[in-house]
C-alpha positions in Angstrom: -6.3 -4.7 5.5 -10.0 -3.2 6.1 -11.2 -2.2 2.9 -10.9 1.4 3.8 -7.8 3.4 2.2 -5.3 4.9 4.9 -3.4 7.4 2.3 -4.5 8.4 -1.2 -1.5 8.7 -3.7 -1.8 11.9 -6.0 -1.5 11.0 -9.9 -1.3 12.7 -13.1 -4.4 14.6 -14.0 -5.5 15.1 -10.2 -6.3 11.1 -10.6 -6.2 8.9 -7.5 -5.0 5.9 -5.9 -4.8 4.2 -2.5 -2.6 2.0 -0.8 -4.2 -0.2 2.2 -1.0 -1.0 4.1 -1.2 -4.5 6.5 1.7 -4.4 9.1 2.9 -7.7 10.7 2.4 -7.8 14.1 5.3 -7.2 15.1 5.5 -4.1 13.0 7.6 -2.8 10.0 11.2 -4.7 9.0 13.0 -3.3 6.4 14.7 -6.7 6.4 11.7 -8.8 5.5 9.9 -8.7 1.9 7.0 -5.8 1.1 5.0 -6.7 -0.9 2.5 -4.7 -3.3 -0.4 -6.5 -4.5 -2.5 -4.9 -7.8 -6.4 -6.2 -7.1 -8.5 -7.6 -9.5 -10.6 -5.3 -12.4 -14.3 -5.6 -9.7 -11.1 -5.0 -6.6 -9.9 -3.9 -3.6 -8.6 -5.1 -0.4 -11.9 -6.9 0.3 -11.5 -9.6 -2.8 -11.1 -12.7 -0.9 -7.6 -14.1 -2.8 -6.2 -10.6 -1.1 -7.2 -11.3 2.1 -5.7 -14.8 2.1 -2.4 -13.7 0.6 -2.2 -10.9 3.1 -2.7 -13.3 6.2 -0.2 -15.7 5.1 2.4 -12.8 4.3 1.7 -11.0 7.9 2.3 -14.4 9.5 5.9 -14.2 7.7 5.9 -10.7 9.5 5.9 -9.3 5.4 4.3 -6.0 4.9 1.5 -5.8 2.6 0.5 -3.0 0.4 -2.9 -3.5 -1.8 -2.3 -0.4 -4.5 -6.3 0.1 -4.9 -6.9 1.5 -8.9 -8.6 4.3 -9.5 -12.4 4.6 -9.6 -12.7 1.5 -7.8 -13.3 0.7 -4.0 -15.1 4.2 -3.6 -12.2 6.2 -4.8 -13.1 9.2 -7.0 -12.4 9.2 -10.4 -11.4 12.7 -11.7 -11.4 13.3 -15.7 -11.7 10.5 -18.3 -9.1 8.2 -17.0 -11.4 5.3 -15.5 -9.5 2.0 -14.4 -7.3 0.3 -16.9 -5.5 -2.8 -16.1 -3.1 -2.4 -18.4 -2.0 1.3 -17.1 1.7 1.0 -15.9 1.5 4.4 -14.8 -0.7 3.5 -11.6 1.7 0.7 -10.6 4.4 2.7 -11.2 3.2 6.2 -8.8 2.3 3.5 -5.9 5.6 2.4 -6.1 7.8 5.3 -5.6 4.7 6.4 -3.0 5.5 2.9 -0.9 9.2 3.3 -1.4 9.2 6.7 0.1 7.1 5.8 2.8 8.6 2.8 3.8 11.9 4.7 4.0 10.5 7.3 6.3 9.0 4.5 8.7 12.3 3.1 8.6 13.9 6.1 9.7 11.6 7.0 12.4 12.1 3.6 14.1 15.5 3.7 13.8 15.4 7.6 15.6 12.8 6.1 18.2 15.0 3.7 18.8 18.3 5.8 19.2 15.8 8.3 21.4 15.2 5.4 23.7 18.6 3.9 24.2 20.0 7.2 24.8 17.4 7.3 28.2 
């Protein structure tokens, strides 16, 4: 995790959020855990209690995916709707974003794979 976000999730009212996404090493396993981690209210990926978690997970060969809030860690904030900690809605969106995505690398691996055992 870098503190820069790789993919901006689109929410109600144009609002945005970002997921930093850490890959093991060894890269994505469906079978091991994912993990979404919600920052703190001054957060991001750079708070240091992130950082820790995320290298202890990646040494597990866990995914880890820091959902960053709105308004916070550069991220524009469009409209009224500043960070609120207590907005489900956020959690919610980055959810169904990492579940979708996740799916996706899944089934690209699995067609790489199939593309190279076929050669």
């Amino acid at each position: 995790v870098d503190g820069s976000p790789l993919d901006a999730v689109a929410q109600d009212h144009r609002e945005v959020i970002a997921l930093d996404i850490a890959f093991p090493p060894t890269g994505y396993d469906p079978t091991q855990p994912t993990y979404m981690v919600l920052h703190g209210i001054n957060g991001g990926t750079h708070e240091q209690f992130i950082r820790d978690f995320t290298a202890r997970r990646l040494g597990e060969n866990a995914t880890v995916i820091v959902a960053v809030a709105r308004g916070l860690q550069d991220l524009p904030v469009r409209g009224w709707n500043n960070f609120h900690g207590a907005r489900w809605t956020d959690a919610h969106q980055a959810a169904k974003a990492i579940k979708r995505a996740m799916t996706n690398v899944h089934h690209l691996q699995q067609q790489s794979s199939s593309e190279q055992n076929s050669n």
